[in-house]
TIMI-211452 format. One record per residue (C-alpha): x, y, z. Coordinates in Angstrom, 3 decimals. Example, Ala and Ser with C-alpha at 12.3 -4.5 7.8 and 13.67 -1.06 7.14 Angstrom:
<sites>
<site><X>12.300</X><Y>-4.500</Y><Z>7.800</Z></site>
<site><X>13.670</X><Y>-1.060</Y><Z>7.140</Z></site>
</sites>
This chain:
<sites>
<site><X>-29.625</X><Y>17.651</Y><Z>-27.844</Z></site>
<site><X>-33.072</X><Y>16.018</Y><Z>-26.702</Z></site>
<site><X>-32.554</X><Y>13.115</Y><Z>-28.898</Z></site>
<site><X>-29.543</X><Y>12.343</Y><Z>-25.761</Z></site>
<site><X>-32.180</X><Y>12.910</Y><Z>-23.158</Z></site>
<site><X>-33.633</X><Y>9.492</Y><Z>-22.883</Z></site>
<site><X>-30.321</X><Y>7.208</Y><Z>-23.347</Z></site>
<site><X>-28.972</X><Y>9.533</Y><Z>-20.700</Z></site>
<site><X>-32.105</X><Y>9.284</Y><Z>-18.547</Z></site>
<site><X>-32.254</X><Y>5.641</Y><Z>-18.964</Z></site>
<site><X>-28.616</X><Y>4.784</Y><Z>-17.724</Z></site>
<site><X>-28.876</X><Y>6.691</Y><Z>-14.870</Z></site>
<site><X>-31.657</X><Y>5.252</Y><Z>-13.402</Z></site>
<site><X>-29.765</X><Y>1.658</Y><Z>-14.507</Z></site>
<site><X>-26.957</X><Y>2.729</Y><Z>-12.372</Z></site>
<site><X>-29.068</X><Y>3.530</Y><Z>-9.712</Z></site>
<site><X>-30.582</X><Y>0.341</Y><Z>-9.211</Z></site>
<site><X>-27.349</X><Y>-0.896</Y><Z>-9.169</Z></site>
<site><X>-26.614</X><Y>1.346</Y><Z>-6.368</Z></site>
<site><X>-23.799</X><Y>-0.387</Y><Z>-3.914</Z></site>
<site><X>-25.607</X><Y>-2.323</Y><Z>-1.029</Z></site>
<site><X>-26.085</X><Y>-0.228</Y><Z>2.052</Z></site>
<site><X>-25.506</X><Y>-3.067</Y><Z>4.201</Z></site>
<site><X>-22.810</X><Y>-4.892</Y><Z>2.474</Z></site>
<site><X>-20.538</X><Y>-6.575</Y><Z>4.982</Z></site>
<site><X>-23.084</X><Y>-6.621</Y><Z>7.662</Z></site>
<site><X>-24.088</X><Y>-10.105</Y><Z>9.144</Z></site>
<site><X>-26.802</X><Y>-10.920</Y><Z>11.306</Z></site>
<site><X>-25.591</X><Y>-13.502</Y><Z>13.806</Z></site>
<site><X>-27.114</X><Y>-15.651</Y><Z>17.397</Z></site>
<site><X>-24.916</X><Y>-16.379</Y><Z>19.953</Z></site>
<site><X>-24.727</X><Y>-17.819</Y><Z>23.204</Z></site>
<site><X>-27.331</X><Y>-17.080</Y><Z>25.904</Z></site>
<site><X>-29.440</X><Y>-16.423</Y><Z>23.521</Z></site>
<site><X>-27.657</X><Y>-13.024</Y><Z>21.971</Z></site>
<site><X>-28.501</X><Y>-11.674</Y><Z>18.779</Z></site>
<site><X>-26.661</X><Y>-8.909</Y><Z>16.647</Z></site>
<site><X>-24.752</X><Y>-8.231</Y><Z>13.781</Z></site>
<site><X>-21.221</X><Y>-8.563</Y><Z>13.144</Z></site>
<site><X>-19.196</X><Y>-5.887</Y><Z>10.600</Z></site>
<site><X>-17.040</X><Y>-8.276</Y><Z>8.621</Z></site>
<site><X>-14.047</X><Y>-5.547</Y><Z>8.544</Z></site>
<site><X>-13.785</X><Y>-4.579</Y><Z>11.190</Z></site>
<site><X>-15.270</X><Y>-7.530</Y><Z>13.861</Z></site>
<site><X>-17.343</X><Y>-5.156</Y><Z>15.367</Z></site>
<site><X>-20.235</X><Y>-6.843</Y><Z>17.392</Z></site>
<site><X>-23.088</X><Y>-4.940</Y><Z>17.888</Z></site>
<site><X>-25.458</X><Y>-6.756</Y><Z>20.122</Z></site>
<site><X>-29.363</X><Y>-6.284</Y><Z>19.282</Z></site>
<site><X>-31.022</X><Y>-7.762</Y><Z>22.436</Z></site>
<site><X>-31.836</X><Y>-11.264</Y><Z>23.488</Z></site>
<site><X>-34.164</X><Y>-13.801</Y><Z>21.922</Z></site>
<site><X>-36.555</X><Y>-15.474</Y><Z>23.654</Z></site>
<site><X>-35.494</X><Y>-18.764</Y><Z>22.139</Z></site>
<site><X>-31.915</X><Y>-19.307</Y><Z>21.761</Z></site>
<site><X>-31.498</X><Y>-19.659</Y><Z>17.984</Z></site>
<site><X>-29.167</X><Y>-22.198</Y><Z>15.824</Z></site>
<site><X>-29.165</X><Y>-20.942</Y><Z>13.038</Z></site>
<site><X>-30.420</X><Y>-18.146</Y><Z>10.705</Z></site>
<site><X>-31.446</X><Y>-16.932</Y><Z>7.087</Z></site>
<site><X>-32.726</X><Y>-14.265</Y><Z>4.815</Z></site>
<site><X>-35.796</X><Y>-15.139</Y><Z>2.505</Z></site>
<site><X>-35.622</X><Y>-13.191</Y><Z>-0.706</Z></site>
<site><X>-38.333</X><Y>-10.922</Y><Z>0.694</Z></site>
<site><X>-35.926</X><Y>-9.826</Y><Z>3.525</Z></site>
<site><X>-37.726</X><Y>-11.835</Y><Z>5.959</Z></site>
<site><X>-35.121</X><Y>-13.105</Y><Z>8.390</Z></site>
<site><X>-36.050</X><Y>-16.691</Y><Z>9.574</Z></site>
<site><X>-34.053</X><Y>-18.525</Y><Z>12.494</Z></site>
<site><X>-34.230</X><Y>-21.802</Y><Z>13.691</Z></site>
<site><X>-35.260</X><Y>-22.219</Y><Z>17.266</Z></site>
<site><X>-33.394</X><Y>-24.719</Y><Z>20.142</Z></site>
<site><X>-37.062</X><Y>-25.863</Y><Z>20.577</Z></site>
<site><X>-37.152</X><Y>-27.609</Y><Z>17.291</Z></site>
<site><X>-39.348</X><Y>-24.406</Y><Z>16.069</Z></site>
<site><X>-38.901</X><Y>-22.141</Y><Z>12.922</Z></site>
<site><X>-38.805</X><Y>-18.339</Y><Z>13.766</Z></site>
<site><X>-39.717</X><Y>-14.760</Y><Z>12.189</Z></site>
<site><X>-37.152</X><Y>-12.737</Y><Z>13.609</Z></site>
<site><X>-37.461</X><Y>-8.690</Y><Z>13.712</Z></site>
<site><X>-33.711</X><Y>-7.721</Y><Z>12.508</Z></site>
<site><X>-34.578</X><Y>-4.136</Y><Z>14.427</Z></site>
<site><X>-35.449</X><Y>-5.778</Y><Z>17.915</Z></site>
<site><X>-34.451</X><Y>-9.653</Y><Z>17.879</Z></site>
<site><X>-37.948</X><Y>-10.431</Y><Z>18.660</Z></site>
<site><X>-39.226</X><Y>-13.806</Y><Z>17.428</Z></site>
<site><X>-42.833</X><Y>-14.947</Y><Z>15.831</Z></site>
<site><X>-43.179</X><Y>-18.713</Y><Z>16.295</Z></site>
<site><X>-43.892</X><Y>-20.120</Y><Z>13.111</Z></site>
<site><X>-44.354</X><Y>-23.356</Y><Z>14.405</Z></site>
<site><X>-42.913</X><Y>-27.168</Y><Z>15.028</Z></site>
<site><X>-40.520</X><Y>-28.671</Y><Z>12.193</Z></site>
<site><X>-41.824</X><Y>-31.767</Y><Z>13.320</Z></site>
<site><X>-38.769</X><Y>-33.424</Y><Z>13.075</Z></site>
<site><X>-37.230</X><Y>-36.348</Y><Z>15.202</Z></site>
<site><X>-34.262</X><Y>-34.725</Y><Z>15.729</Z></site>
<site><X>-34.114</X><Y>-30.977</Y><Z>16.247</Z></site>
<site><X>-32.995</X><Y>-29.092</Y><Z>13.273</Z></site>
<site><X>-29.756</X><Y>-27.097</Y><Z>13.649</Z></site>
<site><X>-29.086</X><Y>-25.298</Y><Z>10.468</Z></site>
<site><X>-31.207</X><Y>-23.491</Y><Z>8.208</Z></site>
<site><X>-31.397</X><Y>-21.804</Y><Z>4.147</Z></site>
<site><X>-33.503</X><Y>-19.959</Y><Z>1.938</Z></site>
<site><X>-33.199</X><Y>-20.721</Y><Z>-1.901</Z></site>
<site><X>-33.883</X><Y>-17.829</Y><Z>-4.205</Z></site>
<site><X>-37.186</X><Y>-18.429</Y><Z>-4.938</Z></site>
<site><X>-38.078</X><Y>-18.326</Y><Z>-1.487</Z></site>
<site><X>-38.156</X><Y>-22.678</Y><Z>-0.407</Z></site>
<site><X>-36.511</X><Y>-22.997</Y><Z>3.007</Z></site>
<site><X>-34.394</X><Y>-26.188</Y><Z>3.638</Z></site>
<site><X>-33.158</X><Y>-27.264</Y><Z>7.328</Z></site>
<site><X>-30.882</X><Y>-29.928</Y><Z>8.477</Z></site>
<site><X>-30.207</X><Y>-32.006</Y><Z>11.382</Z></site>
<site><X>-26.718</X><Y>-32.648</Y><Z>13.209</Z></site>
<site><X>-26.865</X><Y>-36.328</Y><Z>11.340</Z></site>
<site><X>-27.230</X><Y>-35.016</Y><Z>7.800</Z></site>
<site><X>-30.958</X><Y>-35.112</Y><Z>6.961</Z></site>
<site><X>-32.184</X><Y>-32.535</Y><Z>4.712</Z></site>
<site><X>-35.517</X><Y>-31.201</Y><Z>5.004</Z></site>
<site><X>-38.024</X><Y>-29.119</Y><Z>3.148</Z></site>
<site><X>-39.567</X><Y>-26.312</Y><Z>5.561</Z></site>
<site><X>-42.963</X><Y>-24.444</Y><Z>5.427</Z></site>
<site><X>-42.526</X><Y>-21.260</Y><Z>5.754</Z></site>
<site><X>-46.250</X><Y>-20.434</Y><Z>6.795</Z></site>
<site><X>-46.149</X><Y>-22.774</Y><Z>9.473</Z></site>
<site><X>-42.757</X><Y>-24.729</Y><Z>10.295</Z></site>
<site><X>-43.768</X><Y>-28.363</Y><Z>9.551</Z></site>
<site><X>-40.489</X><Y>-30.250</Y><Z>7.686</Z></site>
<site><X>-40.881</X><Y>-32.733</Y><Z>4.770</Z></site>
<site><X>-37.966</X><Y>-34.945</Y><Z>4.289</Z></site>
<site><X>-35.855</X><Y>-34.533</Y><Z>1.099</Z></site>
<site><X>-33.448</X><Y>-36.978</Y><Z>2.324</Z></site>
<site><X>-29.940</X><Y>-38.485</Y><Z>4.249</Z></site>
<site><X>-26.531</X><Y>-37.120</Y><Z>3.289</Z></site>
<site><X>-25.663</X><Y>-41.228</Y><Z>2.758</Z></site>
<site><X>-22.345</X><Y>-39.841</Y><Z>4.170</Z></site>
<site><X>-21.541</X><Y>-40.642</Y><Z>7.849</Z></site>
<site><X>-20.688</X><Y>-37.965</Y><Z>10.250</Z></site>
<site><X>-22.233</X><Y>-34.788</Y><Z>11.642</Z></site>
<site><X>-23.388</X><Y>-31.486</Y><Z>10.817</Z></site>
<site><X>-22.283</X><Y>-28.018</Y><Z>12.695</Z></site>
<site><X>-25.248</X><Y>-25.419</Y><Z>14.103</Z></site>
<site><X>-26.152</X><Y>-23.378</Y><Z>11.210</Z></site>
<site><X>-23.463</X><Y>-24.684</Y><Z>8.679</Z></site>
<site><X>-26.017</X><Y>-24.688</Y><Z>5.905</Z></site>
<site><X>-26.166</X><Y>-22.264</Y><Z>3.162</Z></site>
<site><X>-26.914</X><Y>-21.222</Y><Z>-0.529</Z></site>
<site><X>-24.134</X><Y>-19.810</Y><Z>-2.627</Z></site>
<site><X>-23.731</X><Y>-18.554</Y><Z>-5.906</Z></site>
<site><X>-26.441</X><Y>-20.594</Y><Z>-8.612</Z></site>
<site><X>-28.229</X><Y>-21.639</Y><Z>-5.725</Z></site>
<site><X>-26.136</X><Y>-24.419</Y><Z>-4.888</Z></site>
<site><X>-26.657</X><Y>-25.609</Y><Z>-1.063</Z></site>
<site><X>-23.369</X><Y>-25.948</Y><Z>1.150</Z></site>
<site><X>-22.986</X><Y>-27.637</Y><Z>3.968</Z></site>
<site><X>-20.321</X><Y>-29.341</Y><Z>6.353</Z></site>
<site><X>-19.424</X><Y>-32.947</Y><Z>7.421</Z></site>
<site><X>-17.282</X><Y>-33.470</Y><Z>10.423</Z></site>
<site><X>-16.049</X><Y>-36.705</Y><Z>11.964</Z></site>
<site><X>-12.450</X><Y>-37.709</Y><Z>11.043</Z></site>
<site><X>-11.228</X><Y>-34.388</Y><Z>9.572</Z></site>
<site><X>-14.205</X><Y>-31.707</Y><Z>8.551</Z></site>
<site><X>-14.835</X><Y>-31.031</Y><Z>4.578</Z></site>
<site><X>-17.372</X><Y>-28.859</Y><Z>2.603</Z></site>
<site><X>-19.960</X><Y>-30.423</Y><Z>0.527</Z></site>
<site><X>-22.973</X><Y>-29.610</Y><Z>-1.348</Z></site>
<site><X>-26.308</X><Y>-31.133</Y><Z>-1.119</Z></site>
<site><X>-28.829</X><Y>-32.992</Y><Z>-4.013</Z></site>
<site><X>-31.474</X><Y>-30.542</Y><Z>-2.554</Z></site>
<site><X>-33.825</X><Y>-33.052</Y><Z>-4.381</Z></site>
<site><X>-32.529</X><Y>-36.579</Y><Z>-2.661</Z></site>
<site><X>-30.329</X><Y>-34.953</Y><Z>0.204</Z></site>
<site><X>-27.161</X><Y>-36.864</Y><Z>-1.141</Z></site>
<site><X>-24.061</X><Y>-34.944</Y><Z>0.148</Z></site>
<site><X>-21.357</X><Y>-34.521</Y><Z>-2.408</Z></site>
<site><X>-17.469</X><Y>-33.424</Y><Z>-0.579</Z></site>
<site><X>-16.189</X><Y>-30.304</Y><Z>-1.894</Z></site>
<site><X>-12.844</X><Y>-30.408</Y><Z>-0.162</Z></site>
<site><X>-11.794</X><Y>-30.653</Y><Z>3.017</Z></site>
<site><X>-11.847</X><Y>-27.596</Y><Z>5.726</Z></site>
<site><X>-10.050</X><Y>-26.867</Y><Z>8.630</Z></site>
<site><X>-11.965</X><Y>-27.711</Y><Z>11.882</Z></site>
<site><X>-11.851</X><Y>-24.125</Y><Z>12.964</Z></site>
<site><X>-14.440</X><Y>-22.451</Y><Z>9.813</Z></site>
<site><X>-17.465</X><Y>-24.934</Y><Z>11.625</Z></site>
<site><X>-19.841</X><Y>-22.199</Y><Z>12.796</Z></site>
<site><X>-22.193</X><Y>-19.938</Y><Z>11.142</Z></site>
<site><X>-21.768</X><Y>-20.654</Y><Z>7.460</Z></site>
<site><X>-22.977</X><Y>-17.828</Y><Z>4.743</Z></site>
<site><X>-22.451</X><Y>-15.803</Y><Z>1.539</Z></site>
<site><X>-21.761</X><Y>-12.561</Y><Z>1.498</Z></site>
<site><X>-21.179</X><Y>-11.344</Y><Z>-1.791</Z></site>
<site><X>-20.720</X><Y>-14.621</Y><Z>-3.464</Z></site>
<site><X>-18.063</X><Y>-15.378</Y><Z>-0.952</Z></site>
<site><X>-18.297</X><Y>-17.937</Y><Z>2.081</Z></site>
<site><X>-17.501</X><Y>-17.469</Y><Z>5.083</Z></site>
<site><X>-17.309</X><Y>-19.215</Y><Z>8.746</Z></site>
<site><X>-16.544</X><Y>-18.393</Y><Z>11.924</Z></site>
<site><X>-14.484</X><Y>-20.436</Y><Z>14.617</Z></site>
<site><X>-15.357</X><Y>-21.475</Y><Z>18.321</Z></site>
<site><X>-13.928</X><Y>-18.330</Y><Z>19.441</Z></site>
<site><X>-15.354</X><Y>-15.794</Y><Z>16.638</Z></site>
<site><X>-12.749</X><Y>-15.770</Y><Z>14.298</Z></site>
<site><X>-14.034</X><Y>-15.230</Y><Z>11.058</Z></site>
<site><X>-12.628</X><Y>-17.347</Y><Z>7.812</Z></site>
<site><X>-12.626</X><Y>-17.200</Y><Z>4.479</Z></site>
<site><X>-13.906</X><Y>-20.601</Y><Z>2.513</Z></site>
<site><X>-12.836</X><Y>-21.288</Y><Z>-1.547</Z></site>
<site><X>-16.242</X><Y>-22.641</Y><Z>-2.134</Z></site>
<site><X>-14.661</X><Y>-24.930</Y><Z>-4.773</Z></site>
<site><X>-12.257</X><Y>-26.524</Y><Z>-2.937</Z></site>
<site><X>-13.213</X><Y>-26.035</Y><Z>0.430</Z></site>
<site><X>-10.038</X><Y>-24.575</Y><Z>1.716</Z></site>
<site><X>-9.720</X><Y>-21.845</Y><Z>4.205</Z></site>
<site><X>-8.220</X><Y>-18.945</Y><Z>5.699</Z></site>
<site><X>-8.656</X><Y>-16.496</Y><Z>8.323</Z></site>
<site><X>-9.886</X><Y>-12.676</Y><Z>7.359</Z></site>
<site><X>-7.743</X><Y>-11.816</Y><Z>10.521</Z></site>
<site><X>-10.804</X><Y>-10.433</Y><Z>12.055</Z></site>
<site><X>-12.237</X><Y>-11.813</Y><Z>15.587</Z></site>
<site><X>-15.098</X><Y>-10.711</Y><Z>17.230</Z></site>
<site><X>-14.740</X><Y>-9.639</Y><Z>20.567</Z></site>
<site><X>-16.098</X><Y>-12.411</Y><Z>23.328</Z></site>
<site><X>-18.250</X><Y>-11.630</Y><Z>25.799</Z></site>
<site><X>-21.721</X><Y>-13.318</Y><Z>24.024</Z></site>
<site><X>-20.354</X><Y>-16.664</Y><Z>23.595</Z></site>
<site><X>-19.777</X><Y>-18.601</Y><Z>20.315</Z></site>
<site><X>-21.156</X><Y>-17.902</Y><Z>16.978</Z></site>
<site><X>-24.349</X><Y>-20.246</Y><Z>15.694</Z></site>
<site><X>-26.257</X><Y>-18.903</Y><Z>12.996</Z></site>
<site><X>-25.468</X><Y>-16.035</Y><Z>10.750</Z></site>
<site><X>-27.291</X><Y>-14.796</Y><Z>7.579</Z></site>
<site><X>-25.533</X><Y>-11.948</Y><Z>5.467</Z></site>
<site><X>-27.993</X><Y>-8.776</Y><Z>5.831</Z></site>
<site><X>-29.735</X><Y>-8.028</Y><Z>2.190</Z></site>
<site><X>-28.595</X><Y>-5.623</Y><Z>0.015</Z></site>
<site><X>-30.641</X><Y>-2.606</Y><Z>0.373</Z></site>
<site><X>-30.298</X><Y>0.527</Y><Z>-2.188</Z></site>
<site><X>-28.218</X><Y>3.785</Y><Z>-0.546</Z></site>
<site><X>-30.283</X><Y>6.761</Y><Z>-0.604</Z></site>
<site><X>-28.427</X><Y>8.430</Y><Z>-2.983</Z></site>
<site><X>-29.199</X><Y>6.027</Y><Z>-5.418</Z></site>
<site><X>-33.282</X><Y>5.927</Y><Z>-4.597</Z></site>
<site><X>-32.862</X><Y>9.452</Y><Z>-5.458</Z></site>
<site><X>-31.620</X><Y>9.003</Y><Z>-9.052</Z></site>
<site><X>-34.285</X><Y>6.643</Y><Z>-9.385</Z></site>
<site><X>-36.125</X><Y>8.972</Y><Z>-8.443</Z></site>
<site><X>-34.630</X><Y>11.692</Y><Z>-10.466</Z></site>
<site><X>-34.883</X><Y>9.523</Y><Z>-13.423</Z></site>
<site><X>-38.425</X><Y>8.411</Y><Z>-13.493</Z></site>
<site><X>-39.405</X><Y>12.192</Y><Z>-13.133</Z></site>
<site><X>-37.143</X><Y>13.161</Y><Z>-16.428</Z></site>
<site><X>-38.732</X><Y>9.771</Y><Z>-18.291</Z></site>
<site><X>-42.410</X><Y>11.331</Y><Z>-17.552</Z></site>
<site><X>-41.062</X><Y>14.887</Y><Z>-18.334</Z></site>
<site><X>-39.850</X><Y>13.328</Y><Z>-21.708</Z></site>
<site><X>-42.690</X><Y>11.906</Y><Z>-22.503</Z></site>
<site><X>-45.822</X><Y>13.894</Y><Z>-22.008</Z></site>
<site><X>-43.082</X><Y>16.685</Y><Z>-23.869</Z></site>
<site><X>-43.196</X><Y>14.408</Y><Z>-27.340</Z></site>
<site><X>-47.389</X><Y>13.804</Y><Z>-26.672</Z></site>
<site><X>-47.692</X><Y>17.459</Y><Z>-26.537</Z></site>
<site><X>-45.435</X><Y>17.910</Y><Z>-29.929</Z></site>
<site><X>-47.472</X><Y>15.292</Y><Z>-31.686</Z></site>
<site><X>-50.875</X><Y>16.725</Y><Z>-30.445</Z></site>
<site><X>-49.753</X><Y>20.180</Y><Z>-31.585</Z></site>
</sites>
């Protein structure tokens, strides 16, 4: 019977780090007059947070959980998820203001402006190195920048018609995807591994993210705030239930083995 112990002990403190994401489906979003909140993707379901001191374009979630957001002012942002308060990081720098923002995986921040230029960000204090220009003409949407699956880095160009592309996050270079309706042009993210957007009005659309096609969820979020900019998909946290097991099965690992040290000492 013991010799089952540890294989059991082991996969169920596997399955509890794979515990299902506490906040799955929750988005953190900025909206008009300076709102902030979070958005339940089901349901539509605004719940407002307070007001930033800095109306903010655009927003993202460092692999650390740190929640970044992109000032009007042309400055980078901590933001407290909890409050909506804002840290200024400092000035990007930039010639024109920055309007979207991403975190890769490893934790490099990249920002764009409305005319395609990718940047480089420094996350201790704000200042923007150029990466590069789309070398594709048109414009780019507030806070339609974001990393999917692989870390590739998404973004929109709009002028005549509106398509998705991804970006040479070494040269900038834009690459089209497909093209898009020109309702999905606020707000882009990945929740899940899926994109998503949100209209003018709040209605929230599905994107393929390999051809760039989309559809609408059928979900709208209630006005009243304004439109959509930025919106960053909230981390995936543990439940409690599943901290527990971990919990549980750390405690049966060290049972297990000071049980075998005291066999062999005997």
């Amino acid at each position: 019977m013991r010799r089952f112990l540890l294989p059991l002990i082991i996969a169920l403190t596997a399955w509890s780090l794979g515990g299902v994401p506490a906040h799955a489906g929750i988005v953190y979003v900025s909206r008009d007059f300076s709102a902030f909140g979070t958005v339940d993707l089901t349901t539509g379901v605004y719940t407002n947070i307070g007001t930033t001191s800095v109306q903010l374009d655009a927003l993202t979630f460092a692999p650390n959980g740190t929640l970044y957001g992109m000032g009007s002012d042309n400055n980078l942002y901590t933001v407290n998820p909890t409050t909506g308060g804002l840290t200024n990081v400092g000035a990007t720098g930039t010639f024109f203001a920055l309007n979207s923002l991403a975190a890769r995986s490893d934790g490099a921040l990249f920002g764009e402006d409305p005319f395609g230029a990718l940047y480089t960000l420094n996350p201790a204090t704000g200042q923007a190195t150029l990466v590069g220009s789309s070398g594709i003409f048109g414009l780019h949407s507030t806070g339609m920048l974001a990393f999917g699956p692989g870390d590739t880095l998404f973004s929109d160009n709009s002028f005549f018609g509106d398509f998705l592309t991804t970006e040479n996050q070494t040269t900038g270079a834009e690459t089209q995807v497909g093209s898009t309706s020109l309702d999905a042009n606020h707000g882009l993210f990945f929740d899940n591994g899926q994109a998503f957007a949100f209209n003018f009005f709040g209605e929230i659309f599905a994107i393929n993210a390999g051809t760039g096609t989309d559809s609408s969820t059928g979900v709208t979020v209630p006005g009243g705030f304004g439109a959509i900019h930025g919106a960053a998909a909230a981390p995936a946290v543990p439940e409690p239930t599943s901290l527990t097991l971990l919990a549980v099965g750390a405690a049966g690992l060290a049972g297990y083995a000071w049980r075998r040290r005291q066999r062999v000492d005997g």
